[in-house]
C-alpha positions, 0 to 999 in steps of 0.5 A: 098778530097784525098782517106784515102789509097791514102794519107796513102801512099803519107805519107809513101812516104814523110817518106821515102823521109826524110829519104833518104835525112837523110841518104845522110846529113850523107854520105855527114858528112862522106864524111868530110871536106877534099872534097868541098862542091862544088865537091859534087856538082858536083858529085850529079848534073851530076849523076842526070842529068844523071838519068832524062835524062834517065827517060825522054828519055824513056817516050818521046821516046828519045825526051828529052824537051830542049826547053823552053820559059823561060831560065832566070826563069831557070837560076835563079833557077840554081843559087839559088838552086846550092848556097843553096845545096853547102852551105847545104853540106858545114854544114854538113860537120861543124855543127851537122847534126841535127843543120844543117837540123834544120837550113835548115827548117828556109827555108819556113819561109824566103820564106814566107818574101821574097813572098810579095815583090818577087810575090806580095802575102798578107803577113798578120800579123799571118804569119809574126809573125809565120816567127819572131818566126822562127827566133828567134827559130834560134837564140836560136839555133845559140847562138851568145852571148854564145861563149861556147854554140854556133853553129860554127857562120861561118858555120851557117852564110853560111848554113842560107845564103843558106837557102835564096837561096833555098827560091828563088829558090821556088819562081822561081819555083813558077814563073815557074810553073805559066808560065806552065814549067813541073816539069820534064823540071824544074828538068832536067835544074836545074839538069844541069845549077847546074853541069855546074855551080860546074864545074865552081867552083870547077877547083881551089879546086878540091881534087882527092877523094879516092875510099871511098869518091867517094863511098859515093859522088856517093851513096848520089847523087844515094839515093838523086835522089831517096829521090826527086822522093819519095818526089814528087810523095807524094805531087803529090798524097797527100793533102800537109797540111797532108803529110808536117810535116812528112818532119820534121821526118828528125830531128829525123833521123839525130839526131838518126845519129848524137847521134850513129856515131858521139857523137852529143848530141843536148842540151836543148836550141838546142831542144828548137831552133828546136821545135820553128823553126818547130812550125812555119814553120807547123803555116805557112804552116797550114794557106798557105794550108788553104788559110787564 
């Protein structure tokens, strides 16, 4: 049982986090579509790259763990992460921030689907109903059958793509974590193999950016780093089944950023979307903590 005082500040802590990557989804919109998403990408894997190389050298006297025994397990979670962060980057760019972040929790949902077949766990009928709630929590929001209504198809295709992505890459971090891979030597490789792979990408659709979108291209990869420190010490210090709703604080701050910069008033169906999405995104992470 974790201290009254000590989960208050792994709850703090996860606030923060929230609202740090609020503020990154908004520079990354400011930043607009005229620098692709991959190039983002790229800024923010080499700028945290470099700062966990920073970190880890410092506590290891220099000595920065390069060696694994699992470098395929690392490769799958390079991919999936780099595809499901670009394709986030990609709406929030195209779609309404608070949409975008929306869409983004559908993730434990799919990860849910995906952990019978991928990692051989019991997925029992409370939990799979919790995930088709979910998505039909989705569609409300996506909207297909009413062109006047809907969320831009393509874009949220591309981000709900992603969200497939960052699921498996959760469940190679999972696999990782099992095989005894440290979280510093996964973020250290994933923050690498996802520079390496933008490099890649991004030769044929490079923009040059202007001193402003290079500006904010650097400070989100800055605030981002520091959001995933914040955000892993407070499951690391906390009780996860009291501090994950707080993730969903980044609903309100994103649609607080959406509604005062940009005009993007959420209509009614869209808040219906989002309550289902998180209603049983929390279900599943309720009977995931509780082991039911």
């Amino acid at each position: 049982m974790v201290a009254a005082a000590v989960q208050r500040r792994a709850i703090l802590l996860v606030l923060a986090a929230s609202a740090a990557f609020s503020v990154v989804s908004a520079l990354i919109k400011a930043v607009g579509p005229g620098i692709p998403a991959v190039e983002v990408s790229l800024v923010r894997g080499v700028v945290m790259g470099g700062i966990m190389l920073t970190v880890l050298g410092r506590r290891s006297g220099g000595r920065i763990p390069w060696r694994t025994n699992h470098p395929w397990g690392h490769l799958a979670r390079s991919v999936c992460g780099f595809f499901g962060m670009v394709s986030a980057y990609y709406g929030f760019s195209h779609l309404p921030l608070a949409a975008n972040t929306a869409l983004g929790f559908a993730m434990p949902l799919v990860l849910t689907a995906l952990s019978g077949p991928l990692l051989g766990e019991r997925v029992g009928w409370q939990r799979g109903g919790a995930v088709l709630t979910g998505m039909v929590g989705v569609l409300i929001m996506v909207r297909p059958w009413n062109a006047e209504a809907a969320l831009p198809l393509w874009p949220a295709l591309i981000v709900l793509a992603g969200v497939v992505c960052w699921a498996g890459s959760m469940i190679s971090i999972r696999r990782l974590g099992k095989s005894g891979e440290s979280n510093e030597a996964i973020i250290l490789f994933y923050s690498v193999g996802s520079a390496i792979l933008a490099a890649g990408f991004v030769v044929p659709v490079w923009v040059t950016p202007g001193g402003w979108e290079l500006a904010g291209m650097l400070a989100a990869a800055v605030i981002s780093t520091g959001a995933q420190l914040l955000m892993t010490e407070g499951y690391r210090t906390g009780e996860p089944s009291g501090v994950a709703p707080f993730e969903y604080g980044a609903i309100l701050y994103t649609s607080v950023f959406g509604i005062l910069i940009w005009g993007e008033f959420p209509d009614f169906w869209s808040w219906v979307g989002i309550a289902v999405i998180i209603a049983s995104g929390l279900y599943v992470w309720r009977r995931e903590t509780r082991g039911d």
